[in-house]
Each structure stands twice: as C-alpha cells, then as structure tokens.
C-alpha positions in Angstrom: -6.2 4.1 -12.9 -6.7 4.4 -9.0 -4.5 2.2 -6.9 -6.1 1.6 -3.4 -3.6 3.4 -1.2 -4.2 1.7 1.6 -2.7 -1.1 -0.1 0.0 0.8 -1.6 1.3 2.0 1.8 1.0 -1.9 3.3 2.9 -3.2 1.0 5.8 -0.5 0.6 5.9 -0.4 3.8 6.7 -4.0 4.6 8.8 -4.3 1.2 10.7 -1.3 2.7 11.5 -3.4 6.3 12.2 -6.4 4.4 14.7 -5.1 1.4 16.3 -2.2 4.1 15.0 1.0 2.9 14.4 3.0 -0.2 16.7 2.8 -3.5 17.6 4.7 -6.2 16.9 2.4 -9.6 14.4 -0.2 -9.9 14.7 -2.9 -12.5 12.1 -5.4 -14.0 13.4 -9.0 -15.2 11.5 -10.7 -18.1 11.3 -13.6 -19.1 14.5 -16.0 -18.6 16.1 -12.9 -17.5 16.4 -13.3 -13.3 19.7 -14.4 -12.8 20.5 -10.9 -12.6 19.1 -10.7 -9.2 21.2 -13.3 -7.8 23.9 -11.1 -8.8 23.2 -8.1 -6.6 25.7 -7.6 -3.8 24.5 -7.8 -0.2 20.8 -9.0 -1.5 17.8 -9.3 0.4 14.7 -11.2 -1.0 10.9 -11.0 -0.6 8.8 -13.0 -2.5 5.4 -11.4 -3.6 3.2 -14.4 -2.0 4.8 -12.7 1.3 4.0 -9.4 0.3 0.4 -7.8 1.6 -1.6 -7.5 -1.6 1.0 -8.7 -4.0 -0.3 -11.6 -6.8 1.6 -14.6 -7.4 3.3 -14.7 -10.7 2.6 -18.0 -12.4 4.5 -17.8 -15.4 7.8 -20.3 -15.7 10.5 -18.2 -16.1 9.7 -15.9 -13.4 10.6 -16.6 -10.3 8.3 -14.1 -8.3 10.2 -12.3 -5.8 11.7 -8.5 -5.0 15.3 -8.2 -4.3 17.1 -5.3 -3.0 20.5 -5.1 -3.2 23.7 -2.7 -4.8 25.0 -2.6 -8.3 28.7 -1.0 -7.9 27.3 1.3 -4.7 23.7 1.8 -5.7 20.8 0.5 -4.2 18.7 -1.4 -6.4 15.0 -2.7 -6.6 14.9 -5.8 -9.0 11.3 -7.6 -9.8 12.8 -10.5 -10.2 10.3 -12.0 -13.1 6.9 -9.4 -14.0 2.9 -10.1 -13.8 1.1 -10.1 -17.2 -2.7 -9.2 -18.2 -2.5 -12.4 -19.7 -2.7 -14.1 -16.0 -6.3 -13.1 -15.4 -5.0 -9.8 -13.4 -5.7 -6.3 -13.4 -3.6 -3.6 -14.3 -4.2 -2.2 -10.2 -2.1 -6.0 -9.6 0.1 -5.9 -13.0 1.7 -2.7 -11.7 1.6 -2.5 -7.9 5.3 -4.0 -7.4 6.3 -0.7 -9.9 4.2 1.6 -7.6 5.9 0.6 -4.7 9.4 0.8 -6.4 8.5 4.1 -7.1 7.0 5.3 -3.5 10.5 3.1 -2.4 12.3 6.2 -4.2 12.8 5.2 -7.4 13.1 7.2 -10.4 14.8 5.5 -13.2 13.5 2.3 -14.3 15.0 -0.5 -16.7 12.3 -2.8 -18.0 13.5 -6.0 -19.5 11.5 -8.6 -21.8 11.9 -11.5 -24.1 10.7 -10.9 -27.6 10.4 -12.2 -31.0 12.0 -11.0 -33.8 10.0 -9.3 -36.6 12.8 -7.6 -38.0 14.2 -10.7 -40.4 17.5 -8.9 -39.6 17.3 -10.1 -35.9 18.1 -13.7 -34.9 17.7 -15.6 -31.6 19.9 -14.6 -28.9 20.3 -10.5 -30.2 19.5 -7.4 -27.9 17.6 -4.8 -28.7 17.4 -1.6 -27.5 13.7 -0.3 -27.1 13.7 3.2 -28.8 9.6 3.2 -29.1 6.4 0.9 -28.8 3.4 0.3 -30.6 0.6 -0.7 -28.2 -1.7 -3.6 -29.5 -3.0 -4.6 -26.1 -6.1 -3.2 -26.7 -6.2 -1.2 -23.3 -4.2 1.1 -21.5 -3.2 0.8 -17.5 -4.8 4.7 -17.0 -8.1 4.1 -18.3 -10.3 5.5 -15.2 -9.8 8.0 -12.8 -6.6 10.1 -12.3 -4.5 10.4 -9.0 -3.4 14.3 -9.9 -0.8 14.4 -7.1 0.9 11.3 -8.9 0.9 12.6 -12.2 -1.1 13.9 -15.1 -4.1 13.0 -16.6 -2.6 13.0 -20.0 1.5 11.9 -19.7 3.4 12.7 -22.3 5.1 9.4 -24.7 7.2 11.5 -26.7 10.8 10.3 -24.6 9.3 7.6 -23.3 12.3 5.5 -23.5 14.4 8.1 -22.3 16.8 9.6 -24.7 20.5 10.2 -22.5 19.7 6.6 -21.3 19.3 5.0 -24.7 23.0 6.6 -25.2 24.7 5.4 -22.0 23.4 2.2 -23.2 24.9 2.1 -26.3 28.2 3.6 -25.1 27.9 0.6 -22.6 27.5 -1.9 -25.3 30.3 -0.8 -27.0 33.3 0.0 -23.9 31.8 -3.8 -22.9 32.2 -5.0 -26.8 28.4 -5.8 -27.2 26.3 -5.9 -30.5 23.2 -4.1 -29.3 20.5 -3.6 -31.7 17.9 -0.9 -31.9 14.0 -1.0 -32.6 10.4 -0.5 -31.8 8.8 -2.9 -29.5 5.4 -3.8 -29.8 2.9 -5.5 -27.3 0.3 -7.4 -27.5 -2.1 -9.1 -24.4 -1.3 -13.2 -25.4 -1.1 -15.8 -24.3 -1.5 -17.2 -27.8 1.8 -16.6 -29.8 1.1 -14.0 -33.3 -0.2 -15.7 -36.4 2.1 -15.1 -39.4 -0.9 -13.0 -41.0 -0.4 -10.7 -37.5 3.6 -10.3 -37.6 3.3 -9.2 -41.1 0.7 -6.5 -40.3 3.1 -5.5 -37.2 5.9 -5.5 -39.5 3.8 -3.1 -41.8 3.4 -1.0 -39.1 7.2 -0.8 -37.9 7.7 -3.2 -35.1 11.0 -4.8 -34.9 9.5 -7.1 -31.9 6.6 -8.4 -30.0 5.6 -9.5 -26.9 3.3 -9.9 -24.4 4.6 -7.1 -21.7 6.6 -4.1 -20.8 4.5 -1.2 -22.7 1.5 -1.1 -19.4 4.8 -0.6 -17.1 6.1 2.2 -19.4 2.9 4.5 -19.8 2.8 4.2 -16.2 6.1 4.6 -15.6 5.6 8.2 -17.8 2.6 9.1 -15.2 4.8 9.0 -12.9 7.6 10.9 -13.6 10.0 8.0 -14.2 13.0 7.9 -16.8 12.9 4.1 -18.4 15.4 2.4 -20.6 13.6 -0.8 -22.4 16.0 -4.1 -23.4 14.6 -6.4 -24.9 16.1 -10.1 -25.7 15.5 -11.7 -29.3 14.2 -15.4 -28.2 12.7 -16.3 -31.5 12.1 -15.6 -35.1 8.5 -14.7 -35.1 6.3 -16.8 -36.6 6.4 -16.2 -40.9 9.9 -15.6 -40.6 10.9 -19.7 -39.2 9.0 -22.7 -39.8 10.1 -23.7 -36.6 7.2 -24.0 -33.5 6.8 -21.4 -30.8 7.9 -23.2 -27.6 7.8 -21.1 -24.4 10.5 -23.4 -22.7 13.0 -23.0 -25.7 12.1 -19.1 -25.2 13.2 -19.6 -22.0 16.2 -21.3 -22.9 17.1 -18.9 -25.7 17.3 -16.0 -23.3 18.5 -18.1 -20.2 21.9 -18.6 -22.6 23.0 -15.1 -22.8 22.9 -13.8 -18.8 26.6 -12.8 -18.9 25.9 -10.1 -21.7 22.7 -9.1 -19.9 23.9 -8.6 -16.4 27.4 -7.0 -17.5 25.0 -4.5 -19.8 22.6 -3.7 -17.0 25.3 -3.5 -14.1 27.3 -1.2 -16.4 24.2 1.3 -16.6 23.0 1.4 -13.5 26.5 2.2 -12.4 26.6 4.9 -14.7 23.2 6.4 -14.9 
C-alpha cells in the first residue's frame, strides 16, 4: 500500500504544531473506550475534520479527534475513537492517523477494541489480552505497491503482538489487581454483526473474539517496525452463545462501564514500557 506522501507530510506536519511535537507511544481507542484521552495530563486536541486529509469518523462511540498529552512523563499520541473499512474508506484513510503517529516518532503502539465473546468462558465487561488474530476481512492494508524505505515487502506476523509487552501487561494486571484474560482476536469487515452459523466456524478455528477492527492497524503496524500490545474489551456474548439482540449502543454501554480498569491498565504500561 502507497500512502500519498505529500499528504502524509501535510498532515504530520500540522498534527505535529497542533499536539507540540513528536511522542514516544501512540494509542488507538475503540469503541466506548475514549475517556482515556480525557485523562492525559497537559492535553492538546485536534479533531480529524481539522486535520489536512484526515476522514471524519462517523461511528458513535468515537469521538474523532488526536490528543497529545503525558502518561506519568511520556508523551503520548491517543486516536481518540479509530476509522473502519466498514465506513466506505480505504485502507490509505483507515491508517493515515497511525502513519503519522509513526512519522510523529512513535514506536510502540497499543491498539484497543470492543469485541464479542466467542470464548463461552468470557462474559460482558472481561479484558482480554490479544496474543494473536485470525484475519477474516477478506483483504489486507499492503495489497499494492511497497514503500521499501518504510518497511518490507513481506513483514513478519510471528510477534505481532509483541511478546515483553504482553508480560508487562499481565504483571500490570496483577500489581493493579485486574482479571485479564488471554486470546486470539479475530476480524471481520461488518457492519452486520456474525450469524451464529459464523461464530461457531470462528470458534472452530480458535477465536476467542471478533470484531470489526484492529488486525489492518497491526499488519501495518509490523511494516513498519512498530511493537503493538492489543486489548480488547468483552461487550457481548456473541451471537449462539446469548439469545439476547446485538445492540451497538448497549456495546457502547458495556464498555463505557469499565473505564477505570482500562485507563489504570493502559496508564500503568505506558509508564512502564
């Protein structure tokens, strides 16, 4: 995938005078999940429609908007609320606020996401720590030609979700006396919510959640150089395993209920990473 790099440089350039320079950790808020943001000390805000070439996220639940800021003396880049395929972008608009985190300096990336549970052991309101992903999207964000001075034509996924992170989040978890769960993640385009025919198969094939995001941010991410740690927050049984509707404003609501666990985890990494 080619980025136009004229664009790249316009916006990182006016994302860099707005948020005060470069930073060290970049973070991307899922759904329900941007309270975080408010949470960063000395905080500066730009919101993509201001940004040159940005797209407008239209999803409730994300508020649309970078924020730069510190997390116990480290200076953070927080997306606060993603852009999905499933709004009728491209991967070139999906992923430019992550290409400019990274031009911005950054090198170690937490991605964030609401999911549903296929694992019948996980229940609404759980974390999970991403250890792997199964990519159903049908596509992947490098199909096309390669920028070789950004990274390789064929990245590695072996440590995608890097290992040392994965254990400074669960020794995290524990010092901060959270239950943090571990699974595969797995990612489909949406909008539609899974059929119980389809969580079955994912089950089959070792998913322990699904959703519509994350994974196109990740293989880029692995392009690039970048270490990621993936959370992701249980919102929902999937569907087979309740016989209750799939809502997205109780997903929202779901996820929205747990920000003090969420922000103390994340805060707690960062800090330590």
């Amino acid at each position: 995938m080619l980025f136009d790099e004229h664009k790249v440089a316009e916006a990182t350039d006016a994302v860099r005078a707005r948020l005060g320079g470069d930073a060290d950790v970049g973070v991307i808020l899922g759904t329900g999940l941007g309270t975080f943001a408010d949470r960063l000390e000395k905080p500066a805000a730009f919101p993509y429609a201001e940004i040159p070439h940005f797209a407008a996220s239209t999803v409730p639940g994300h508020k649309g908007r970078l924020v730069g800021g510190l997390v116990g003396g480290r200076r953070v880049i927080v997306q606060q609320g993603r852009l999905h395929l499933y709004e009728g972008l491209g991967f070139d608009q999906v992923l430019l606020p992550l290409r400019v985190m990274h031009e911005l300096g950054v090198q170690t990336l937490i991605v964030t996401n609401a999911a549903g549970g296929v694992n019948a052991d996980f229940a609404p309101g759980d974390l999970m720590l991403i250890t792997d992903h199964i990519n159903m999207m049908g596509t992947n964000p490098l199909i096309g030609p390669n920028n070789d001075a950004l990274g390789p034509r064929f990245p590695d996924m072996s440590n995608a979700y890097d290992r040392e992170l994965r254990d400074l989040a669960l020794d995290a978890a524990r010092d901060l006396g959270i239950e943090l769960k571990q699974g595969v993640y797995l990612a489909v385009t949406g909008p539609s919510y899974e059929t119980a025919a389809e969580v079955r198969a994912f089950r089959t094939l070792g998913a322990d959640a699904v959703g519509m995001s994350t994974v196109p941010e990740v293989i880029y991410s692995q392009s690039l150089g970048m270490r990621v740690l993936g959370l992701s927050v249980i919102a929902n049984r999937a569907v087979g395993l309740s016989d209750q509707p799939l809502i997205h404003d109780e997903v929202i609501r779901i996820v929205a209920a747990h920000p003090g666990r969420v922000a103390a985890l994340l805060a707690r990494v960062i800090t330590t990473t």
